[in-house]
N, C-alpha and C positions, 0 to 999 in steps of 0.2 A: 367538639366535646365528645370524650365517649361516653354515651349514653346509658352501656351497660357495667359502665364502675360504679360502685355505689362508694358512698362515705363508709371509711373505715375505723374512724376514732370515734372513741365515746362523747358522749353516750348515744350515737345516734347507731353504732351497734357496740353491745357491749363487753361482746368476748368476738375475736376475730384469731379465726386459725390462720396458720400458715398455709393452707390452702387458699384461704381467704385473699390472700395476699399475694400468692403466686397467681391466681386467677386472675386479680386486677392487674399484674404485672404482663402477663399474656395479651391480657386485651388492649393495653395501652401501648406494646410493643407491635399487635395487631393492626391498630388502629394508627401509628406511626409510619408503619412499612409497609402499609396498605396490602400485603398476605397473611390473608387467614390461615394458611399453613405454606410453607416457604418451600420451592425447590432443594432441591440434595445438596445444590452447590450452595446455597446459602441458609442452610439449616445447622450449623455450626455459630453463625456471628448472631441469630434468629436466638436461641438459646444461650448463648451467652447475655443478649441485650437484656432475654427473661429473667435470666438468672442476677443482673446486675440490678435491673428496676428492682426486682421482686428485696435487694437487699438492701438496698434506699430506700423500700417504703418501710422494712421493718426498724430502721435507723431514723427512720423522721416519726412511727408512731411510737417506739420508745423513749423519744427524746418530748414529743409532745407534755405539757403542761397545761392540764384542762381546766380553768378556774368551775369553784365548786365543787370539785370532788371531792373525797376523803383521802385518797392517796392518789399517787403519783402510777402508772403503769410500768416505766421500762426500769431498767437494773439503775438507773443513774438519780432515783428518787431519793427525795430527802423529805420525811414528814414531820413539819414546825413540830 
């Protein structure tokens, strides 16, 4: 488990930047490839994995549906 991702969906936080979110994508890329920071020859695929997580997590918490809230977060909401 990484220790240092915290929960990103509301409301247990309730505005998450995109820093927010590249941060946890680092560390779970981190945390996968076991380098905290990757050699020259593999600092290419090292950012790319960043860059990939980091756009899955913003596609899994815009698609999220939080029972109880008043609206919906990502572009794909629909409010009854």
């Amino acid at each position: 488990m990484c220790r240092s991702i915290r929960t990103l969906r509301p409301p247990a936080t309730p505005e998450v930047t995109d820093e927010d979110i590249r941060a946890a994508a680092l560390q779970y890329v981190r945390k996968v490839s076991g380098f905290r920071a990757p050699a020259a020859h593999n600092r290419e695929v090292f950012d790319q994995a960043v860059d990939a997580v980091t756009a899955a997590t913003r596609e899994l918490l815009d698609g999220l549906q939080i029972r109880g809230s008043a609206a919906h977060r990502g572009p794909h909401s629909h409010t009854p």
